[in-house]
C-alpha positions as CSV (number, residue, x, y, z in Angstrom):
1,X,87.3,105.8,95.3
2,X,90.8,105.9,97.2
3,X,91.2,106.9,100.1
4,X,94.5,106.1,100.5
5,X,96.5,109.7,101.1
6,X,99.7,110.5,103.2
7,X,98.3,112.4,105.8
8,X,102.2,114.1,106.9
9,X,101.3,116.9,103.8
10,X,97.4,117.6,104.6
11,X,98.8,118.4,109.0
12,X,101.5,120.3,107.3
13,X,99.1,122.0,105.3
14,X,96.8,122.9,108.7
15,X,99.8,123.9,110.8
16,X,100.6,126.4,107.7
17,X,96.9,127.5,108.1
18,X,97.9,128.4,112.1
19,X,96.9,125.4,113.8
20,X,99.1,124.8,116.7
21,X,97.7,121.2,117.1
22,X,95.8,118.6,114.9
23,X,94.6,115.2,115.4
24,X,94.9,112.7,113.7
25,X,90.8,112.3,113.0
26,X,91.2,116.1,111.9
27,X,93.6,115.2,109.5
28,X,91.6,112.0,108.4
29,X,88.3,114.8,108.0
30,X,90.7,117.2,106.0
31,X,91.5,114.0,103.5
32,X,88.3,112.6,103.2
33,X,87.2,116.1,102.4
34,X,89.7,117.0,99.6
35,X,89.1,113.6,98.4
36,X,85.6,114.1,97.3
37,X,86.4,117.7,96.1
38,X,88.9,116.3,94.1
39,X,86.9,113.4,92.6
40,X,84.5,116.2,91.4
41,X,87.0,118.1,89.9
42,X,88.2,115.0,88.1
43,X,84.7,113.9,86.8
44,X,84.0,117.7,85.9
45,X,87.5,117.4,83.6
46,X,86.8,114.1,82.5
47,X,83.6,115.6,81.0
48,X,85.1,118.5,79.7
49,X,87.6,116.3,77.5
50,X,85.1,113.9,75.9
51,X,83.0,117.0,75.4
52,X,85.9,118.4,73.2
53,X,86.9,114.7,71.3
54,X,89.7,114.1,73.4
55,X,89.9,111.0,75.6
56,X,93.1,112.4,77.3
57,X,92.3,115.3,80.2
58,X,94.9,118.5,79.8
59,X,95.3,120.9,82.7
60,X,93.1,123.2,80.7
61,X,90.3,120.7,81.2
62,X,91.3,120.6,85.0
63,X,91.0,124.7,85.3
64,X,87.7,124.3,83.4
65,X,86.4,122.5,85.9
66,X,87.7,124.0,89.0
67,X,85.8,127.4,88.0
């Protein structure tokens, strides 16, 4: 999987959460987390579309599988 991810939006995204400081490993933890929530979230959708005859995924298959 990728793990290639501007870090600058995920510290911006920590400081907006109230974190006066983060380091760079923090960051790092905070990508490599969303990274494998998001690869769920992905498969979940990709599952959803075949399921309904569609090879293309649509945001509704996307909400379907973040609930």
């Amino acid at each position: 999987m990728v793990r290639t991810f501007p870090l600058a939006p995920l510290e911006k995204i920590a400081r907006e959460a109230g974190a006066e400081r983060v380091s760079v490993s923090a960051v790092e933890a905070l990508r490599d987390a969303v990274l494998d929530v998001a690869e769920v979230i992905a498969m979940d959708a990709v599952a959803a579309s075949k399921h309904a005859g569609r090879v293309t995924v649509k945001e509704s298959d996307i909400k379907l599988a973040v609930k």
